[in-house]
C-alpha positions in Angstrom: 178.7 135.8 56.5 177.0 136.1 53.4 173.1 138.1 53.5 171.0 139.3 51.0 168.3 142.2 50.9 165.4 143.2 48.8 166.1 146.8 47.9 162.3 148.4 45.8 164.1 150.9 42.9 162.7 154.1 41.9 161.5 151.7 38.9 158.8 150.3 41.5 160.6 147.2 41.0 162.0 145.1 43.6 165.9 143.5 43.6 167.8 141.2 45.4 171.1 142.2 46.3 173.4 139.2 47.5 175.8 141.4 50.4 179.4 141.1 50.4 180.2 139.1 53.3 183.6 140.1 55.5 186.1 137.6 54.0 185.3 138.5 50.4 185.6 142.1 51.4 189.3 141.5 52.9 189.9 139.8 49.9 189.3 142.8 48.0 191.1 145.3 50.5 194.1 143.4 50.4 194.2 142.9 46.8 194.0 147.2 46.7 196.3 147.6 49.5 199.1 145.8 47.2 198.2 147.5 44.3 198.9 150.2 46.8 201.6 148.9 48.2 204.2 148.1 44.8 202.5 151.9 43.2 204.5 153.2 46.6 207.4 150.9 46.0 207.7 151.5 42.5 208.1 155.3 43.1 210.7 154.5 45.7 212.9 153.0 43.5 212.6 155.0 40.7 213.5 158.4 43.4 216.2 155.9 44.8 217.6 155.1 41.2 217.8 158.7 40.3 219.3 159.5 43.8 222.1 156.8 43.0 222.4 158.2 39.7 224.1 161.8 41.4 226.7 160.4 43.7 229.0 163.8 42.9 226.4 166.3 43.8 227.7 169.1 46.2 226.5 168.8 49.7 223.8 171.0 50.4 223.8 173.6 53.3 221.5 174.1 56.0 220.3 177.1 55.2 216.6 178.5 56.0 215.9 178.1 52.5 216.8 174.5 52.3 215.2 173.7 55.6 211.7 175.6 54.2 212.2 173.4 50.8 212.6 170.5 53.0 209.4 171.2 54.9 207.4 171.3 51.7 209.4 167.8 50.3 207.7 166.5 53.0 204.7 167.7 53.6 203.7 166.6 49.4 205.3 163.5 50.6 202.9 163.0 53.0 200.6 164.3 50.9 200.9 162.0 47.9 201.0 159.1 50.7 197.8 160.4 51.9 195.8 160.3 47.9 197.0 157.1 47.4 196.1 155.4 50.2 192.6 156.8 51.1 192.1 159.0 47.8 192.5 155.9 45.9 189.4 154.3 47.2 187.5 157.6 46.4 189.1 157.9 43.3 187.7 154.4 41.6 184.5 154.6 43.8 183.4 157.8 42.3 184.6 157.2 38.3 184.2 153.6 38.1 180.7 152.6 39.8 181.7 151.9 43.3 184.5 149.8 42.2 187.8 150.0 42.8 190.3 147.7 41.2 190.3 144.9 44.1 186.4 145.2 44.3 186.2 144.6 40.4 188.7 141.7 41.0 186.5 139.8 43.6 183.3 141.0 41.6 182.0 143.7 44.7 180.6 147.2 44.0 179.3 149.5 46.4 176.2 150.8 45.7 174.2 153.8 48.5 171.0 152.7 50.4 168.3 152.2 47.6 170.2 150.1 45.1 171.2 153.8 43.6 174.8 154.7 42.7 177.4 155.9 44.5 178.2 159.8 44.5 181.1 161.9 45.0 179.6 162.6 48.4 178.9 159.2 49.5 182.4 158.0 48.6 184.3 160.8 50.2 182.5 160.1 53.8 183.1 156.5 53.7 186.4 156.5 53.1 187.1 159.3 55.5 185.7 157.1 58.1 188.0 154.5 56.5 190.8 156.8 58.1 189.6 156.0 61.6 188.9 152.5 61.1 192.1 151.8 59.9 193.7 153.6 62.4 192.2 151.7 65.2 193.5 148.3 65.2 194.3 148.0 61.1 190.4 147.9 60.3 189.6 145.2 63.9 186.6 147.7 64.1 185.9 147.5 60.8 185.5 143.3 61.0 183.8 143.5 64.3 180.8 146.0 62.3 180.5 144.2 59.2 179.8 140.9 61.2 177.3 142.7 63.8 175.8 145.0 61.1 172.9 142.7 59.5 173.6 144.8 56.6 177.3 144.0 56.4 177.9 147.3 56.8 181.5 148.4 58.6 181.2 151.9 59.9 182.4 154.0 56.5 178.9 152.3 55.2 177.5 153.4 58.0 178.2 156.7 57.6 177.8 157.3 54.2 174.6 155.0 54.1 176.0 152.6 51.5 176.3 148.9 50.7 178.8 146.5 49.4 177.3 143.9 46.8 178.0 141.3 44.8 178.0 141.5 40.6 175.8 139.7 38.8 174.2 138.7 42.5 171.1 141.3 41.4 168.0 139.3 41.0 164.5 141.3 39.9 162.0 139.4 43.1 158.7 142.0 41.8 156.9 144.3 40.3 155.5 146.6 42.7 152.6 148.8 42.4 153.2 152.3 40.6 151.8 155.8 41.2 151.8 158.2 38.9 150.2 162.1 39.1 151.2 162.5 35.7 148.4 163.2 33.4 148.1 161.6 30.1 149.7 163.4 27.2 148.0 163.9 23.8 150.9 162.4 21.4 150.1 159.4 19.3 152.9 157.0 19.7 152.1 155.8 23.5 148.1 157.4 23.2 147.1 154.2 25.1 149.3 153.9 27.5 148.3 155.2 31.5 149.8 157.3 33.5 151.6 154.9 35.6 152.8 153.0 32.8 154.3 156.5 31.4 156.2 156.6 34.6 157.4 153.1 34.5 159.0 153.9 31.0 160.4 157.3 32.2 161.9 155.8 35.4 163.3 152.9 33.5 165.0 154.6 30.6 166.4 157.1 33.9 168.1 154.3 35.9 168.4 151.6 32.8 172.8 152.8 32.9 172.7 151.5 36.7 171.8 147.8 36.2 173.4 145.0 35.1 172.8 143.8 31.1 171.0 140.7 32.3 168.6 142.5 35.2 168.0 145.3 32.7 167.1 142.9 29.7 165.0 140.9 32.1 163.1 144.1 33.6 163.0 145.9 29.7 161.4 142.5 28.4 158.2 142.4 31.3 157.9 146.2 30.7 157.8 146.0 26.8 155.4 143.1 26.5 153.3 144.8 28.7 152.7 148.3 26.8 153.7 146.7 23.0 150.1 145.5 22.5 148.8 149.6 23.0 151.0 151.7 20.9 150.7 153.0 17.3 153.0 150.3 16.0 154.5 147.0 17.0 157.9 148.3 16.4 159.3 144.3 16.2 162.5 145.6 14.5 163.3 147.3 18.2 164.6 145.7 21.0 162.9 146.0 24.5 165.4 148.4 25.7 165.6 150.6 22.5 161.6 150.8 22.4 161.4 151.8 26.2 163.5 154.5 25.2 162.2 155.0 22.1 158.6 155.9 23.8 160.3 158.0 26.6 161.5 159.8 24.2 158.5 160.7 22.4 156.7 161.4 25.6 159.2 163.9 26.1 
């Protein structure tokens, strides 16, 4: 089932988010879990071709040593099982915007409660839960959340107080009101501009590397043509982005 929800960013501007629905979200799963699934194969053969490649090696004897270089053989093997199927997820999560390869595939991203993006923290808890989920029932639980959550949430979301969304599903709904303590600084450029507009440039030109090109060009434009008319210069050679940051930086 596919929801949306208005999410109000630190930029006192509100979003849409379109919510990745359950069978989109499978989608992207399964695509990772064979990405998974021929990285673990792959390896196999290649230990199985260089296995076949020593068919005259000595037998090895039982000894204490063996057995206690055995022990460790397995236990990285399990280990190395383990990262790559549940460090994988946090892996790409982390580095890569709340994407991993099947989520970038079916165009998802996980993003935490607020529109803002996902941390090293956030990604480890939900795919620690991911453990349990997939434990019980090969992610059952995880379908049965998502559909009752009216967040889409399963419980690794839960959790770790995220969201799954679609790309290029973020829609800017409104301007909200802004509130700013600041008090007006003495510099020439932006002389004109109030408080709260000062904050709206700072808090754009802080979150501008979170949003997408076209919600950022849209939310730079309605920004720009509102303070353009009060600073020192017209500054028509700059873009709407560049001059946001342009004034931040001078009211540095």
């Amino acid at each position: 089932m596919e929801r949306s929800v208005d999410i109000s960013t630190g930029e006192s501007v509100a979003f849409s988010y379109e919510l990745a629905g359950l069978g989109s979200r499978f989608i992207a799963v399964a695509l990772d879990f064979t990405i998974q699934i021929s990285v673990a194969l792959a390896v196999f053969l290649i230990f199985a071709w260089i296995a076949y490649g020593l068919p005259n090696a000595p037998p090895v004897k039982l000894t204490t040593a063996t057995k206690v270089a055995t022990a460790i053989l397995e236990g990285i093997i399990v280990f190395a099982a383990f990262l790559l199927f549940f460090g994988y997820f946090i892996f790409f999560e982390w580095l890569f915007e709340g994407r991993t390869p099947g989520k970038r595939l079916t165009g998802l991203r996980v993003v935490r409660d607020g529109g803002f993006p996902l941390d090293f923290t956030s990604a480890v808890v939900r795919n620690v839960v991911r453990i349990l989920e997939f434990g019980i029932g090969f992610y059952a639980i995880s379908a049965v959340a998502t559909v009752l959550s009216p967040m889409n949430r399963r419980l690794g979301d839960m959790a770790a107080g995220t969201l799954v969304v679609r790309e290029g599903k973020l829609e800017r709904s409104a301007v909200l009101p802004v509130y700013a303590s600041e008090e007006r600084r003495d510099d020439s450029l932006a002389r004109d501009l109030s408080p709260a507009e000062r904050e709206l440039v700072r808090r754009y030109v802080e979150r501008r590397e979170t949003l997408k090109a076209g919600p950022r060009d849209a939310l730079a434009k309605r920004i720009a043509d509102g303070i353009r008319p009060r600073l020192a210069a017209t500054f028509a050679h700059l873009s709407d982005d560049d001059l946001l940051v342009h004034v931040e930086e001078a009211l540095r």
